[in-house]
N, C-alpha and C positions, 0 to 999 in steps of 0.2 A: 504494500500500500504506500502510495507518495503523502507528502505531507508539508502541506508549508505554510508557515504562520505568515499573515499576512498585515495581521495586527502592529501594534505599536507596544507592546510590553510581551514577554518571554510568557509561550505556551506549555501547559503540564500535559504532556502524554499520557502522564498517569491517571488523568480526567476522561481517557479515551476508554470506549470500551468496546464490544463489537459481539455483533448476536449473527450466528449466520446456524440459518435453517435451508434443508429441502423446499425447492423450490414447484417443485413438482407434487410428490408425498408426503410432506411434511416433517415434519425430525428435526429438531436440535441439536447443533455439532458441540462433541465435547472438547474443551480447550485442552491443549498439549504443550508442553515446552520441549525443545529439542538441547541437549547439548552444546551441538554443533550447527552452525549456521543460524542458530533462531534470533531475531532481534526484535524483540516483544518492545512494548507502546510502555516505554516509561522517558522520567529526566524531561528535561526542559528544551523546548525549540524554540530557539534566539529568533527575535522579528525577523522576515526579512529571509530566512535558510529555509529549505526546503530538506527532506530527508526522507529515505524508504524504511520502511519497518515492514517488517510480516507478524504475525497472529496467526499460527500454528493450529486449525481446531480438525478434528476427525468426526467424518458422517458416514456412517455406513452408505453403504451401495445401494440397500432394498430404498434408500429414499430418492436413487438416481444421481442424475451428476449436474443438476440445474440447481441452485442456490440464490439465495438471497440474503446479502450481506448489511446489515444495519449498526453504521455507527453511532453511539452515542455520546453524550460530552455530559458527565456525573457535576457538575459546578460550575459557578458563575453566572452570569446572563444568559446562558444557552438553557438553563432549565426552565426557565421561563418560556421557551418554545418547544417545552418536551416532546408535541406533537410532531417538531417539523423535523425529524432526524433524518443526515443523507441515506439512503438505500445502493448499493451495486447489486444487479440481477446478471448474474453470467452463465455460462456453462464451462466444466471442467470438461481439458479432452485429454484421450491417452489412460 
């Protein structure tokens, strides 16, 4: 996932959070960390920098490989629009 603050004061990663279900059959992916290569949503992003992180989660197969991915932001003025959280709907291939 890319990420870049656009604001005027230093962003908490740690305020990110991310629900991704079957997009097709429904199901809730269970979160994972990896050892190696994982760089999960914490620490702070300076105004102005932009930065990739991944969010490691596992969904079985029986719910298919179409998903929908919902970020959400746990503080600040963004709760105030709890409703409006961005969505990614994709398909995984391979």
């Amino acid at each position: 996932m890319k990420l870049r603050n656009t604001g005027k004061e230093p962003a908490r990663l740690d305020d990110l959070s991310l629900i991704v279900e079957g997009a097709t059959n429904g199901g809730e992916a269970s979160f994972t960390a990896f050892e190696n290569g994982s760089q999960p949503l914490e620490g702070r992003l300076a105004p102005g920098v932009t930065t990739t992180k991944n969010a490691d989660h596992v969904l079985e197969t029986k719910y298919g490989k179409k998903v929908v991915v919902t970020v959400q932001r746990s503080s600040g003025a963004a709760r105030a629009s709890y409703l409006d959280f961005p969505e990614f709907n994709g398909q995984f291939t391979g």
